[in-house]
C-alpha positions, 0 to 999 in steps of 0.5 A, a space after each residue: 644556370 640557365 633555364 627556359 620559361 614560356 615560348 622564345 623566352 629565356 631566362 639566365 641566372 648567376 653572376 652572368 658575365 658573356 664573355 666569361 662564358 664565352 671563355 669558358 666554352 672556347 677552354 673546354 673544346 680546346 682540353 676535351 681535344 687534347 687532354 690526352 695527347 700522345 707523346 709525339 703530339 705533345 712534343 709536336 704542340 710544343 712547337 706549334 699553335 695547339 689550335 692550328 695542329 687540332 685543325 690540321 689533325 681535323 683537315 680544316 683551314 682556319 679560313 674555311 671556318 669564317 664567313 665567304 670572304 668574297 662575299 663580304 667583300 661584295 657586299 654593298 656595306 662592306 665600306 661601311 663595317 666596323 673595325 671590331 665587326 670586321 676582325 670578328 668575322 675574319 677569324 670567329 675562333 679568335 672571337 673569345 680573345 677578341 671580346 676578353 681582351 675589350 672586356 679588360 679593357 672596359 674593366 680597366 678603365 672603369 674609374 674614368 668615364 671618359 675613357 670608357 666612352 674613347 673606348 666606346 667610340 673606338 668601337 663605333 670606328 672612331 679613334 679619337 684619345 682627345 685628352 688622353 695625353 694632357 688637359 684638352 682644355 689647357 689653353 682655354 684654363 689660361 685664358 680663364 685664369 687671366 680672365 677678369 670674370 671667367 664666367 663671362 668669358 665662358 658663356 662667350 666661347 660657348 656663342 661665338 659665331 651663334 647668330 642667335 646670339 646677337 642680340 642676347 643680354 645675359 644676366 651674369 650674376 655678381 661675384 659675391 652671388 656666385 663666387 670662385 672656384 665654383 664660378 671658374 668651373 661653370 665657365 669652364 664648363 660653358 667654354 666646353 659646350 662652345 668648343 664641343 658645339 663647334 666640332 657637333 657642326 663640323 661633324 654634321 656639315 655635309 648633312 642636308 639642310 632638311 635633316 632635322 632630330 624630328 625627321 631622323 626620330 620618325 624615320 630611324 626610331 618610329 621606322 616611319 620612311 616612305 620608300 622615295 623619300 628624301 633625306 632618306 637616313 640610311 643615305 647620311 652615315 658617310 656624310 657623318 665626321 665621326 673623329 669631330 663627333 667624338 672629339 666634341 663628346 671627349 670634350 664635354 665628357 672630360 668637363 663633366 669628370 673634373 665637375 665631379 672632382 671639383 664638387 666632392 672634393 670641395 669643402 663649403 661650397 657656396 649656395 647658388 641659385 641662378 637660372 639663364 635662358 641661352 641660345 642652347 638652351 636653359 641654365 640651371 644651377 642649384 646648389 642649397 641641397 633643397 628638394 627641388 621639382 624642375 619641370 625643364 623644356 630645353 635643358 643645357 646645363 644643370 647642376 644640383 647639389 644635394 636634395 631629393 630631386 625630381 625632374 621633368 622634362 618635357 620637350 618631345 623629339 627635336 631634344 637639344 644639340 647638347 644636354 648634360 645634367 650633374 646631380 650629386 646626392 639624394 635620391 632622384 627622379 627623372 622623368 622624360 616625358 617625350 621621345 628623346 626629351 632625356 638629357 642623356 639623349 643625343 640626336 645630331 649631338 650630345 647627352 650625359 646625365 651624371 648622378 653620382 647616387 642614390 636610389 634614383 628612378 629613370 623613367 622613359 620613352 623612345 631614345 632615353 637613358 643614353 638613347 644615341 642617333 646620330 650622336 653621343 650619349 652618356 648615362 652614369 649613376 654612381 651607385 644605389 638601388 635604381 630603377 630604368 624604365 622605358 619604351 625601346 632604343 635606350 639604356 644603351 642604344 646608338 644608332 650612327 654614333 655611340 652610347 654608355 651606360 655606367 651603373 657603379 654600384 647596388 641593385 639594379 632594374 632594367 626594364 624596357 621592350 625593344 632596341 635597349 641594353 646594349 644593343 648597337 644599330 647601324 654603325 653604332 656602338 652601345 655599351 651597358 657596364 653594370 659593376 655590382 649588385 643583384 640586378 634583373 634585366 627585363 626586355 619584356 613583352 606586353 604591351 606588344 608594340 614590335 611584333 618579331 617575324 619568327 614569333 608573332 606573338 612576342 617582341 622583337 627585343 634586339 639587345 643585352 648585347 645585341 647587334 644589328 644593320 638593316 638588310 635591304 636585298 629583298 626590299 628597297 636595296 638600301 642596307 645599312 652595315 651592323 653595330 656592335 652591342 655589349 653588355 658587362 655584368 661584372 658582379 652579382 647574382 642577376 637575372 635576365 629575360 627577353 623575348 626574340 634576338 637578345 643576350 648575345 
């Protein structure tokens, strides 16, 4: 069912699955053709592609139905178009396959973050399978395991060749504070950062030395970019590594995922409380199943076992280079207090916020609940009744890079302005996957902070599947090529509403 309320809003009801509907559509054209052929375009049919003779029958050529294709050729981003972008617009009636055949694929993959976020690169145009044949981690386990003390010699792998690391006297807890195997997996976790950290600098090795998060959040998030200045970011999406960008998220995603198996599947695990300031960012480990109130700057590590939690953090803009949050159990509360202060934010970097349920509340500004720039987000609950709130460009928004939020389960509420649900800027990928429940999506209105040029009076909301570039010709000439933007809704009955250029 859908339905209209109130001047370029709309509102869609039902189980809403894209492109489901756009399977639909593609099957009814096709039979209201040739539902009652003749016997000699039967057997002719038989013989041949129906949609090929339909078109024959019509005079038409396939090509004539797709974009110019010198024109596309022409264009000053052409280099720069995805690959899912590209087979689209070179044959838009294959578009239905086309999107069946990711949708299958995301659906299949459900159980396994990080495939699903291998399969969201690949969308970004990096095809990258790091750990999917094997252990990507195998020859650090063996030096673990032969470690006299794999924690120490994890945070070792995670500085080497950090300057600031110098002169840094960590306190290691005793074995008998924090003993094994939950003492293996936070130092195989620290050798995971160290490796992934390594492939963040190789990624962004040709970037200007004055390209920081500060400049890339005012000029590409806030659109505050004067016209001769310098860095200028629509410049630096060809000096981006993406395969060493994914590779480390592959890295870290992978380490998360056998957290997760360690902390479910482990009998008796042992209460630990130890926090540790390092040179990227703080240490966090709590294990008791206390009510605990962190209030966290520069979050790098944290793990939570148990309790009803709320968290704070506070850092506005920079973010940190890499960032992952696992809280198992409870019913949460994140609360980003600045733009890109999420640790499912990533900017030049990484972010993954891991909670495996539990009716949690997610609360933020600009770039939060996997807001990507410039880097790779992941944002993962495993199930409740949760509610999203935030400003714009988040839940499931990158920009130069890749991002996936996963809600497994319950009934959701997503509620933000603009830029958010999947919505895929220049040279991203975004992706929203919500398995189940009765969920409503809101990309709303008021307070007015992007005013569209169709409808002054409404947002421009740009997502629920939402992809966009930055058309240059009648400005400065500096475009930017397109994203792509995805959203699945795999079960429940939903409602969904936005202003201007959303849901597809």
């Amino acid at each position: 069912m859908s339905t209209t309320t109130g001047k370029g809003t709309s509102r869609n009801m039902g189980n809403k699955i894209l492109t489901k509907f756009i399977h639909l559509v593609g099957i009814t054209l096709l039979l209201g053709l040739v539902a009652f052929p003749t016997t000699a375009m039967a057997e002719e049919m038989q013989a041949t592609d129906p949609l090929e003779l339909i078109l024959e029958k019509a005079g038409i050529e396939r090509h004539a139905l797709a974009p110019n294709p010198y024109r596309i050729l022409s264009s000053s981003t052409q280099s720069r178009q995805l690959p899912f972008f590209r087979s689209l617009m070179g044959d838009p009636l294959r578009a239905s396959y086309r999107v069946g055949m990711l949708e299958s694929s995301f659906r299949t993959r459900i159980d396994s973050p990080h495939r699903l976020i291998m399969l969201t690169g690949s969308l970004a145009g990096a095809d990258v399978a790091r750990g999917y044949l094997g252990n990507p981690f195998a020859h650090v386990d063996h030096a673990l395991l032969e470690a006299e003390d794999p924690l120490r010699l994890g945070l070792a792998i995670m500085i080497l060749d950090l300057e600031e690391a110098e002169d840094w006297d960590p306190f290691i807890p005793e074995e008998a504070t924090l003993p094994h195997p939950l003492r293996f997996e936070i130092g195989r976790l620290f050798a995971a950062i160290g490796q992934a950290n390594r492939f963040r600098e190789r990624a962004f090795a040709d970037f200007p030395d004055e390209v920081t998060p500060n400049l890339l959040l005012r000029q590409a998030i806030q659109g505050n970019l004067q016209p001769f200045e310098e860095p200028d970011y629509r410049r630096l999406f060809h000096k981006v590594e993406r395969e060493a960008l994914m590779a480390g998220m592959l890295e870290v995603t992978a380490a998360m995922e056998d957290l997760d198996h360690f902390i479910r599947t482990t009998e008796d695990l042992p209460e630990v409380q130890w926090s540790l300031d390092t040179p990227l960012g703080m240490v966090v480990i709590d294990t008791t199943g206390a009510d605990n109130e962190h209030v966290i700057d520069n979050p790098l590590l944290v793990i939570d076992v148990g309790g009803d939690d709320v968290y704070t953090f506070t850092r506005s803009g920079s973010g940190n280079s890499i960032s992952l949050l696992y809280d198992h159990g409870g019913n949460d509360h994140y609360m980003a207090k600045g733009n890109a202060s999420c640790p499912s934010s990533a900017i030049m970097g990484y972010g993954i916020l891991w909670d495996t349920g539990g009716n949690d509340i997610y609360e933020g500004e600009y770039l939060s609940q996997s807001g990507a720039l410039f880097g790779a987000s992941l944002l993962i609950d495993g199930g409740g009744n949760d509610s999203f709130s935030s400003r714009g460009h988040s839940q499931a928004f990158a920009l130069g890079g890749a991002a996936l939020l996963l809600s497994m389960g319950g009934d959701d509420t997503f509620n933000s302005l603009t830029h958010a649900q999947g919505c895929g800027a220049s040279e991203g990928a975004a992706v929203l996957i919500n398995v189940a429940g009765n969920d409503r999506y809101t990309l709303g209105n008021t307070p007015l902070i992007r005013p569209s040029a169709q409808l002054p009076d409404r947002n421009t909301s740009r997502g629920r599947g939402a992809g966009r570039g930055r058309r240059a010709d009648l400005s400065v000439g500096r475009a930017t090529a397109g994203g792509i933007g995805a959203l699945l809704d795999i079960e429940g009955d939903d409602v969904y509403t936005a202003q201007v250029f959303a849901q597809g």
